[in-house]
N, C-alpha and C positions, 0 to 999 in steps of 0.2 A: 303291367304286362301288356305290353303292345303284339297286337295277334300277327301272323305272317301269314302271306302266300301259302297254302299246303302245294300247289303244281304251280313250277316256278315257269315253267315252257308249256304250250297247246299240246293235246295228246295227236299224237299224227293219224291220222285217218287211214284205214285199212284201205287196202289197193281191190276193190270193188268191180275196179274195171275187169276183172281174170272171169266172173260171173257171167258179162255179158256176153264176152266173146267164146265164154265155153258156148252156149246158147246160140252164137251166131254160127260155131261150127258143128257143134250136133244136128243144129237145121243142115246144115249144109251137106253133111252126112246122109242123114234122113232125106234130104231130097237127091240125093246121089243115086241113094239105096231105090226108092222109089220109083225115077227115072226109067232103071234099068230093068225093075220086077213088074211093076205096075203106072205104065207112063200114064194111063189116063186121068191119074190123080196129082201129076206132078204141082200145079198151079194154086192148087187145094192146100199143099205142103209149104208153097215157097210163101202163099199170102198169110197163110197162120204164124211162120216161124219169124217174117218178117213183123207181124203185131206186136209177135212175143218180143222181141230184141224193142221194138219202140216202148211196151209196155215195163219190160225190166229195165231198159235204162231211168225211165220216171223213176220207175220205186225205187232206186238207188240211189239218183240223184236228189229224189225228196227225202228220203230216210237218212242219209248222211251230211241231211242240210246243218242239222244239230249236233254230230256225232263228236266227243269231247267234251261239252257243255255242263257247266256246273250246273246247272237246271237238266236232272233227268228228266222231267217231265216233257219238256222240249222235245228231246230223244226220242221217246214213245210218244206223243203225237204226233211227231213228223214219219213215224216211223208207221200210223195209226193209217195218217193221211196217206202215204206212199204206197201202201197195201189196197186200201181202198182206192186209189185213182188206176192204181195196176189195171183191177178187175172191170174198172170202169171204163177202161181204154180197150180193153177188149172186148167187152161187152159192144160198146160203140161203133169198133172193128169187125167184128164180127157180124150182128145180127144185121146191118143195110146188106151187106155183100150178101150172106142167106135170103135176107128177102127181093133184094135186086138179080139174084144170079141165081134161080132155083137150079138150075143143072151143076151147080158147084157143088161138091159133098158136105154137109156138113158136118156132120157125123169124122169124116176124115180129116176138117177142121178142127172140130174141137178134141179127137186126139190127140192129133201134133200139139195142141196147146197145152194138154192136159200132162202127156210125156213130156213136153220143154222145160216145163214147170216142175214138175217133179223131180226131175232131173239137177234142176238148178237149187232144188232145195236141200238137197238129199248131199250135192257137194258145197255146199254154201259153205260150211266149216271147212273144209280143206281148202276153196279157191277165195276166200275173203282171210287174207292175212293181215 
């Protein structure tokens, strides 16, 4: 008995990209919104949302480094790694700007991040097909 191939073709990668750009225009919304109700924080909105878009593209691009892979293990550590660099890129982003820029909100930072994020989690199943 000679074994065969089980997956004769790559499993095609889910379009990943619909994630970031939701993220890119929820910021864009939110800082619309912001602008218009409470200008003094508009810059607070644009540098967090813009983190967040550098931050989600890593974890997507590192987490679908493996995605198909007959080794799931692969899969969840790149998937492990992705998650953890996210947090770490913000973290990075974040804390010089707070400590170089005390008059910057932080607080209204780390909302927008905390909302972009949740946001993007909560539609990850309907915008990653």
């Amino acid at each position: 008995m000679v074994f065969q191939q089980a997956r004769s073709k790559p499993v095609p990668r889910p379009s990943a990209w619909r994630l970031v750009t939701f993220q890119a225009v929820a910021a864009l919304i939110i800082g619309l919104v912001v602008v218009v109700l409470i200008p003094d924080v508009w810059l607070e909105v644009m540098m967090a949302g813009a983190l967040c878009l550098v931050a989600q593209s890593y974890f997507t691009w590192r987490s679908l480094r493996h995605f198909g892979s007959r080794h799931t293990a692969l899969f969840v550590v790149a998937t492990s790694q992705g998650l953890f660099g996210k947090w770490i890129i913000l973290a990075a982003g974040l804390i010089p700007v707070w400590v170089t820029q005390p008059d910057l909100s932080a607080i209204t930072m780390l909302l927008v991040v905390v909302i972009l994020n949740t946001l993007s989690a909560m539609l990850a199943p309907i915008l990653v097909k």
